[in-house]
Each structure stands twice: as C-alpha cells, then as structure tokens.
C-alpha positions as CSV (number, residue, x, y, z in Angstrom):
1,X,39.9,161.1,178.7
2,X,38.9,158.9,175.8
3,X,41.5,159.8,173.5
4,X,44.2,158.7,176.5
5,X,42.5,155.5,176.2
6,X,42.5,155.2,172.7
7,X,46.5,156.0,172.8
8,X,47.8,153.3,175.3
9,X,45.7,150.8,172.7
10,X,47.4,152.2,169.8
11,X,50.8,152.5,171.2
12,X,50.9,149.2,172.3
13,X,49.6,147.6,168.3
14,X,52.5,150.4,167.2
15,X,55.3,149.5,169.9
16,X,56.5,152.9,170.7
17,X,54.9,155.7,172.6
18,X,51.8,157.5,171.2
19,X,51.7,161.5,173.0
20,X,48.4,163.1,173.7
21,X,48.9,166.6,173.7
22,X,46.0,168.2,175.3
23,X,45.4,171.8,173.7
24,X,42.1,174.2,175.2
25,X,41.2,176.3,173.2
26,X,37.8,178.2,171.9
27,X,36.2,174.6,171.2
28,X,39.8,173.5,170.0
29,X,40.7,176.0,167.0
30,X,43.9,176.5,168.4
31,X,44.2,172.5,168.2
32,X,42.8,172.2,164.8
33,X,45.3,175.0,163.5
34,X,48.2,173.4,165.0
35,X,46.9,169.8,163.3
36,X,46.9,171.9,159.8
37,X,50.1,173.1,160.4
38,X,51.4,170.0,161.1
39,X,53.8,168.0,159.0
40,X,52.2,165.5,156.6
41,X,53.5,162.8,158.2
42,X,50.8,161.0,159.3
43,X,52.3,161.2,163.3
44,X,49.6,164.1,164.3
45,X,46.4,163.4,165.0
46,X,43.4,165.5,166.0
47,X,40.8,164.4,168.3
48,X,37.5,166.4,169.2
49,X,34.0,165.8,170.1
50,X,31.6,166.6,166.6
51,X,29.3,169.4,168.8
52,X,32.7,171.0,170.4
53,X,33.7,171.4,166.7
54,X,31.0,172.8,165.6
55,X,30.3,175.3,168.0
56,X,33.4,177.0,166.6
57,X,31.6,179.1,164.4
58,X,29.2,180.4,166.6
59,X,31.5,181.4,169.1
60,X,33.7,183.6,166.7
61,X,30.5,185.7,165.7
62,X,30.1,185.9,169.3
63,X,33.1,187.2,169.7
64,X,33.2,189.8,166.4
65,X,29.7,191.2,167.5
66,X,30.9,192.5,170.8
C-alpha cells in the first residue's frame, strides 16, 4: 500500500506515470528475480519490507528439507 503512495508522489515530481506491479511470491523472490533481470535502465524498481526479504532464506530450506 505504501509503495502506491510513494508512486503517485514520484510520478507527479517525474510528470509521467510511475506502474506498481505487484508480484507475490515466496517473500518476493519471484519479484527480486524479475528486478535482476531487469534492464539497467534505471525504470525498475524493487520494493520490499527488510523482514519479508529476509525470511527468504529460511523458507527455501524449509522447502528443500521436506
């Protein structure tokens, strides 16, 4: 919700429409990986909570030690 707030600021003190793309994910990996992937532009942004990224890690060895 934050990040939607953040964009109308920005686009408005850009002029042009700023996009927030919402991407769930396990604690945003998918979103993350799609950011790295991204061209170096400097038009894509990524946006997460610190203790939603961090929690990445712990979930994948979760997930591997099923």
């Amino acid at each position: 919700m934050i990040t939607r707030v953040y964009a109308s600021a920005v686009a408005k003190d850009l002029g042009q429409p700023v996009v927030v793309d919402n991407r769930p994910s396990e604690s945003g990996g998918q979103a993350a990986l799609h950011v790295q992937n991204a061209a170096p532009d400097g038009y894509t942004l990524l946006v997460f909570s610190g203790a939603q990224h961090a929690a990445l890690p712990a979930i994948r060895a979760a997930a591997t030690n099923l």
